[in-house]
Every structure is written in structure tokens, then in C-alpha cells.
N, C-alpha and C positions, 0 to 999 in steps of 0.2 A: 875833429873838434869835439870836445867832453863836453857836454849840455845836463845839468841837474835840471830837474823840473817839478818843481811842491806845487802841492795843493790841500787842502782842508783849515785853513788859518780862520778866523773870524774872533766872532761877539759871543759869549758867553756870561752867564752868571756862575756865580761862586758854586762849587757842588756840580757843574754840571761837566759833560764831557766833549771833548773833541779828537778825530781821527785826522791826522797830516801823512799825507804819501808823497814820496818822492821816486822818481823812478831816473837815472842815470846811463847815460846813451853816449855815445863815440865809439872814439879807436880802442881804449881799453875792453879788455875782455870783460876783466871781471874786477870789480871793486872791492875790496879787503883792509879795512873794515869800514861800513857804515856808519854814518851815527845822524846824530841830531843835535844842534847848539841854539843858545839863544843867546840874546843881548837885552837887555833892561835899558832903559834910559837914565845912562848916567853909569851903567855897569859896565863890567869887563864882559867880555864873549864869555862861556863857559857850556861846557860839554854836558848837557841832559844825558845822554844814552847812546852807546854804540853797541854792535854786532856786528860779527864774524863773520866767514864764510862758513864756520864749524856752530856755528850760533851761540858761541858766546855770547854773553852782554854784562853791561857796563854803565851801571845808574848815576845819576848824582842821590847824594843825599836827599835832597831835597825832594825827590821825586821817585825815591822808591818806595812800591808797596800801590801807589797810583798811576803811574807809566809804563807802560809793553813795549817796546821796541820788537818789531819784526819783518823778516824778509817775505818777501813775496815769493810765490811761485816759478814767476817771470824773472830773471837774471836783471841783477840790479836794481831791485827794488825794493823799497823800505818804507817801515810804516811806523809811526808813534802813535799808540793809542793812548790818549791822555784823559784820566778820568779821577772824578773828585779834584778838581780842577779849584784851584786857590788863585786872590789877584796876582801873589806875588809869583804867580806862572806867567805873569802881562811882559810880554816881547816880541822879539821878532826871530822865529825861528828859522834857522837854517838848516839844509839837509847837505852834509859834507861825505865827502865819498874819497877812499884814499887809491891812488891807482898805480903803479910799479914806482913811480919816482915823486909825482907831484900828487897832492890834497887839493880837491875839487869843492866847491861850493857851490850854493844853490842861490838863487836869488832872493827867496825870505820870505817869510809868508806872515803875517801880523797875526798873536793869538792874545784879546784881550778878553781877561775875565776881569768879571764888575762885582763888588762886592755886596 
């Protein structure tokens, strides 16, 4: 069974910062590639940030120059550090993880910022 598992979501003001970790566990070895998505209320899903095994990465517009996407030390594990944090960052983030055949998701973590 492939379990995602986030954490660092909450309440923020405008300008400020938040870290979301996810860390991904099962049969699969190794997840290739990472990423992070969110959904707005009322929006389509769309893809903040992913990473490689080789570390590439892979912004949205919208969030580059303010978002880090990076692997942990520990296998399978990923982190969004998101800072200078705007409302229209307010959703519910998912931590997606790709594994030989299926794309894994994470249960979601809520990040609102207040302006």
C-alpha cells in the first residue's frame, strides 16, 4: 500500500512563510518525480513544483522566485518551502509522487494566507 503523508499547511498572513513536507512510503522504491499541487476553490488542480530524482525542478509561474521545492535526505521525501506568501497562494495542497505505473497523492493539507 503507497501512503503520502503532508504536513506543515495552516494560517498565514500576506508576506509570510510556510514549510509543507510530505514523505511517501509503500511497495514502490522510489518515487520519480515529486511534486506539489493545489486546488483553489472554484480552480482546476494545478502543479506548484515538482523534482526529480536528479533534482531537477519545475515551478509554476506563479511561484517562482518564492517556492523551493526539495528532497529530503530520507528516500521519498519532499518539501515546499513557500515564502513571501500571497492570498492567491490559499488552497489545499497536495503532495503527488509518481511511481513505475500509477501517480500517488497525498491527502491535502490547507494553506491559507490572509491578506
Amino acid at each position: 500500500q503507497v501512503q503520502l503523508v503532508e504536513s506543515g499547511g495552516g494560517l498565514v498572513q500576506a508576506g509570510g512563510s510556510l514549510r509543507l513536507s510530505c514523505a511517501a512510503s509503500g511497495s514502490i522504491r522510489s518515487f520519480n518525480p515529486m511534486g506539489w499541487y493545489r486546488q483553489a476553490p472554484g480552480k482546476q488542480r494545478e502543479l506548484v513544483a515538482a523534482i526529480t530524482s536528479g533534482g531537477t525542478t519545475d515551478y509554476a509561474d506563479s511561484v517562482k522566485g518564492r517556492f523551493t521545492i526539495s528532497r529530503g535526505n530520507a528516500r521519498n521525501t519532499v518539501y515546499l518551502q513557500m515564502n513571501s506568501l500571497k492570498p492567491e497562494d490559499t488552497g489545499v495542497y497536495y503532495c503527488n509522487a509518481k511511481g513505475y505505473y500509477n501517480m500517488y497523492w497525498g491527502q491535502g493539507t490547507q494553506v491559507t494566507v490572509s491578506a
